[in-house]
Rosetta silent file (secondary structure, phi, psi, omega in degrees, C-alpha in Angstrom):
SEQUENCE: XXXXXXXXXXXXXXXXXXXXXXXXXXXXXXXXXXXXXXXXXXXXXXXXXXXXXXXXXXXXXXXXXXXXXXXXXXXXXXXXXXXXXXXXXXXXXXXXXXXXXXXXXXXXXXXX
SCORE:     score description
SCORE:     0.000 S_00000001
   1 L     0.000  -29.376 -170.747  -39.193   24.690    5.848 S_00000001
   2 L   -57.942  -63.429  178.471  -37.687   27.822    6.470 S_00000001
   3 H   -63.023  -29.918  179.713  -34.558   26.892    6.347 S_00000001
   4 H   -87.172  -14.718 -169.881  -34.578   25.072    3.190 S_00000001
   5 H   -97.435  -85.019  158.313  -36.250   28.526    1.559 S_00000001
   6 H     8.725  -81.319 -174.580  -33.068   30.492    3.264 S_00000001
   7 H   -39.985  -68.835  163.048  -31.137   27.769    1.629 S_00000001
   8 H   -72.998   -5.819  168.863  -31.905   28.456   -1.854 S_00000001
   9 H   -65.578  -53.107  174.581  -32.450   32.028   -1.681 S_00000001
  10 H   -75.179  -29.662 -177.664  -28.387   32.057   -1.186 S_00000001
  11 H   -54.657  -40.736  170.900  -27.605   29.513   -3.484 S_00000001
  12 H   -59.403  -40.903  175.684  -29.558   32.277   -6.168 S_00000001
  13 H   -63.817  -69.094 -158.949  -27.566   35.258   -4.817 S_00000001
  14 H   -60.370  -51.063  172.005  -24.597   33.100   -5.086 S_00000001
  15 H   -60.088  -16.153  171.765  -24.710   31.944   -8.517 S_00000001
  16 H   -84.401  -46.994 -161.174  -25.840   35.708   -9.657 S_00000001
  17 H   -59.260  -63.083  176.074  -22.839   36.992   -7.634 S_00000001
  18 H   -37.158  -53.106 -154.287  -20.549   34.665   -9.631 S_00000001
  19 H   -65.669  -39.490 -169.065  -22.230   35.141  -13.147 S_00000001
  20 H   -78.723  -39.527 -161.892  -21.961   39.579  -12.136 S_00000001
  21 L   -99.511   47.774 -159.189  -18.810   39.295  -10.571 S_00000001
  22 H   -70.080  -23.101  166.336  -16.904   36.367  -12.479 S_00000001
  23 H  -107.588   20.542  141.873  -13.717   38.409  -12.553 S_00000001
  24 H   -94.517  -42.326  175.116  -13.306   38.758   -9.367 S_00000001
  25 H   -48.327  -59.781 -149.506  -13.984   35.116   -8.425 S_00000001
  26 H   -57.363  -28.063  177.765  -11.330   34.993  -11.247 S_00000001
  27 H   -57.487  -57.212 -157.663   -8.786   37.291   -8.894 S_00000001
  28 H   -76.443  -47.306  143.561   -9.313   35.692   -6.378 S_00000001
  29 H   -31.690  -36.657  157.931   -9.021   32.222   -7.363 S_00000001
  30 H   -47.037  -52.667 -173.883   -5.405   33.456   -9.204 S_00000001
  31 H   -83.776  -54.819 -153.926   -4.159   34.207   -5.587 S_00000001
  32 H   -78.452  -16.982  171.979   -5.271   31.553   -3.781 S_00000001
  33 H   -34.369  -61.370  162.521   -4.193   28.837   -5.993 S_00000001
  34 H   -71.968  -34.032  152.272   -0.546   29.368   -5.202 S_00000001
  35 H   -35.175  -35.475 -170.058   -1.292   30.246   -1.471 S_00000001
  36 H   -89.378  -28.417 -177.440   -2.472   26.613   -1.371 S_00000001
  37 H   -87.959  -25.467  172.535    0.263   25.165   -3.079 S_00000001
  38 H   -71.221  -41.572 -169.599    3.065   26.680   -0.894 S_00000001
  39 H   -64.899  -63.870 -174.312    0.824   25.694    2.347 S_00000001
  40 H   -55.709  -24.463  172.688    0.439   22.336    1.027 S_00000001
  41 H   -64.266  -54.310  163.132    4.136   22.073    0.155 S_00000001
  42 H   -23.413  -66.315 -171.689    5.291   23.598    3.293 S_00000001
  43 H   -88.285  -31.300  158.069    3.518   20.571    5.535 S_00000001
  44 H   -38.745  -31.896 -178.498    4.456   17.965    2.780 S_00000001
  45 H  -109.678   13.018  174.699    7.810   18.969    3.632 S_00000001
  46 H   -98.051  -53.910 -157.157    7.790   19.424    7.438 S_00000001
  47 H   -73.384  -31.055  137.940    6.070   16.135    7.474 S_00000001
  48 H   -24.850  -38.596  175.791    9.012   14.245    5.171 S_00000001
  49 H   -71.730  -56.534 -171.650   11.337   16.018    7.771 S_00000001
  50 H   -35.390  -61.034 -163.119    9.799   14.902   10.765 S_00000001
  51 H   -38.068  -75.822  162.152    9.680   11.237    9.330 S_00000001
  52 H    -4.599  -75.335  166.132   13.265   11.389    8.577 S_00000001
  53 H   -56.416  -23.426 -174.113   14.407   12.720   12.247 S_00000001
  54 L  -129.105   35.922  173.329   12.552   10.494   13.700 S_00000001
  55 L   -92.606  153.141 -159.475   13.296    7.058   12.095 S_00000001
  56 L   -65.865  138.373  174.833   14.924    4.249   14.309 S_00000001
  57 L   -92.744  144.533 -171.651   18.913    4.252   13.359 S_00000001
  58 L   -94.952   53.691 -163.720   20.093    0.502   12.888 S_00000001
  59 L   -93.022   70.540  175.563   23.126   -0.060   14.391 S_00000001
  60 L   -94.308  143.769  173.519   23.747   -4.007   13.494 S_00000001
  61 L   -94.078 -171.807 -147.321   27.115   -4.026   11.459 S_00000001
  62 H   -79.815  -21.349  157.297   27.201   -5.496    8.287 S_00000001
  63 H   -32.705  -75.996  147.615   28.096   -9.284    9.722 S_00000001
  64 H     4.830  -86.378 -173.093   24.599   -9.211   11.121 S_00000001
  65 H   -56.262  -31.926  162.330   23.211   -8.259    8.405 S_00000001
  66 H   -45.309  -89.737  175.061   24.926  -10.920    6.231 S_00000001
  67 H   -42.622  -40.369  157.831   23.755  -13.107    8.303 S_00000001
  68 H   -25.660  -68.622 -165.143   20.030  -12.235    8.657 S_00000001
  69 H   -64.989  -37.259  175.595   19.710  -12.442    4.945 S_00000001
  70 H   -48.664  -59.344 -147.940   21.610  -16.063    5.128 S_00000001
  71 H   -71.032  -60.213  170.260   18.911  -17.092    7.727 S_00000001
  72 H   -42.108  -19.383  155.885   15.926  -15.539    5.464 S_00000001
  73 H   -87.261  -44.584  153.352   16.805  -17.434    2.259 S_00000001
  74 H   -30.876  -44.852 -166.099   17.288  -20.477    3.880 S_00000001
  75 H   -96.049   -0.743  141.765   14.190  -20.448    5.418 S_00000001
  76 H   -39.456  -62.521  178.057   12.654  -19.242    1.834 S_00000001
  77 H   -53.698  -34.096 -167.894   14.147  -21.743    0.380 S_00000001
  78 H   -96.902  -41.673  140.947   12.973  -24.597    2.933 S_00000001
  79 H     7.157  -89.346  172.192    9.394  -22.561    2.098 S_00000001
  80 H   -26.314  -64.755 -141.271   10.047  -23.220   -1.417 S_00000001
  81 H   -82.421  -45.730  175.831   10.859  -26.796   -1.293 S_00000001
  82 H   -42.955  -43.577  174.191    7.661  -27.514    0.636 S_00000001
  83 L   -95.808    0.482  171.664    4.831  -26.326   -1.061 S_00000001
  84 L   -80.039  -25.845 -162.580    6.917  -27.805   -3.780 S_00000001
  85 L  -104.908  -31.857 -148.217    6.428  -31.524   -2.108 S_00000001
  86 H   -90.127  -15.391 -149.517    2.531  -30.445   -1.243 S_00000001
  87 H   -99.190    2.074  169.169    2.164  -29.503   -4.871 S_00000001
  88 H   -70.835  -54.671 -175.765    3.640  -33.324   -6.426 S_00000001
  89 H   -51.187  -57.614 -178.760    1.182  -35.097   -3.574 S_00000001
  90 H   -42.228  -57.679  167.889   -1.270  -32.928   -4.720 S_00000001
  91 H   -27.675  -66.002 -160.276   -0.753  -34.275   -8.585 S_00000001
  92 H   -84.550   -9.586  157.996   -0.055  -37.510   -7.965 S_00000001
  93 H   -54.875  -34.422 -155.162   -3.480  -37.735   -5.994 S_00000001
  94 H  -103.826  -70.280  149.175   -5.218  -36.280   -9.284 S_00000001
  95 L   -55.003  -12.996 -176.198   -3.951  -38.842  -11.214 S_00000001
  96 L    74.251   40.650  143.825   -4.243  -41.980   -9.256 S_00000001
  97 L   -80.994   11.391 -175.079   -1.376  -42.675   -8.855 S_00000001
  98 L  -114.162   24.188 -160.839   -1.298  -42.878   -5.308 S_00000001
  99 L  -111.302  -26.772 -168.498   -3.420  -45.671   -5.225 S_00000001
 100 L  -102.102   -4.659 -171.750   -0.635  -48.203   -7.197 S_00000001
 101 L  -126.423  160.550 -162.554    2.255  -46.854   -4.831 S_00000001
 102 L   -83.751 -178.242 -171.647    2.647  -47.473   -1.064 S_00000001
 103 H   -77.951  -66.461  177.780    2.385  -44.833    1.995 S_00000001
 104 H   -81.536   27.188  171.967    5.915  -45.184    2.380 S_00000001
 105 H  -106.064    3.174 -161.953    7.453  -45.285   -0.878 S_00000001
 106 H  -101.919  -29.824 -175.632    5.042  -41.953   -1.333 S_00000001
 107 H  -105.023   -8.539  173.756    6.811  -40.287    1.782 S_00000001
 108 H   -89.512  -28.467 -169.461   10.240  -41.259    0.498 S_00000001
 109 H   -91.949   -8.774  165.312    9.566  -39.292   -3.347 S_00000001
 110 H   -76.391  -31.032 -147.288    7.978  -36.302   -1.333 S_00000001
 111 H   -87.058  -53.336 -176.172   10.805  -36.367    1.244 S_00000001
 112 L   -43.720    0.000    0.000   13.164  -36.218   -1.849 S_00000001
């Protein structure tokens, strides 16, 4: 109980202090505003450096790299074509049609 009586006793000094002294809060608040913005800028931009300095260097030449991209569209592409086969089966299941055609004339037009 005490403590909670404490507790608002400063929050009333503090809200009188503001309302007599509001142009000083206003001073001070002037200054620190920009104090805050260099300090936050400051470690925005140490931490951008750091990152920088300390990212892995690549050295694959550009053959590599060719290739890489070769192997990732291909296997996009093989991806592609798949869910492309799951999504006909899927269809032709929805329609009934898979009921008038055989298992393996049905694995030759997905295969296709």
């Amino acid at each position: 109980m005490p403590s909670i009586i404490v507790g608002l006793l400063a929050f009333a000094m503090g809200l009188w202090g503001l309302s007599v002294w509001w142009y000083s809060v206003e001073e001070l608040l002037r200054g620190l505003v920009p104090l805050l913005l260099l300090l936050f800028g400051m470690v925005a931009l140490m931490a951008g450096v750091s990152r920088v300095a300390t990212a892995p260097k690549d050295d694959r030449d550009d053959e590599e790299l060719i290739d890489l991209a070769d192997e990732l569209e291909r296997e996009e592409y093989s991806s592609t074509e798949g869910e492309a086969a799951t999504t006909e089966t899927a269809a032709a299941s929805d329609v009934g049609m898979n009921k008038s055609v055989g298992a393996d004339e049905q694995n030759v037009r997905v295969g296709e």
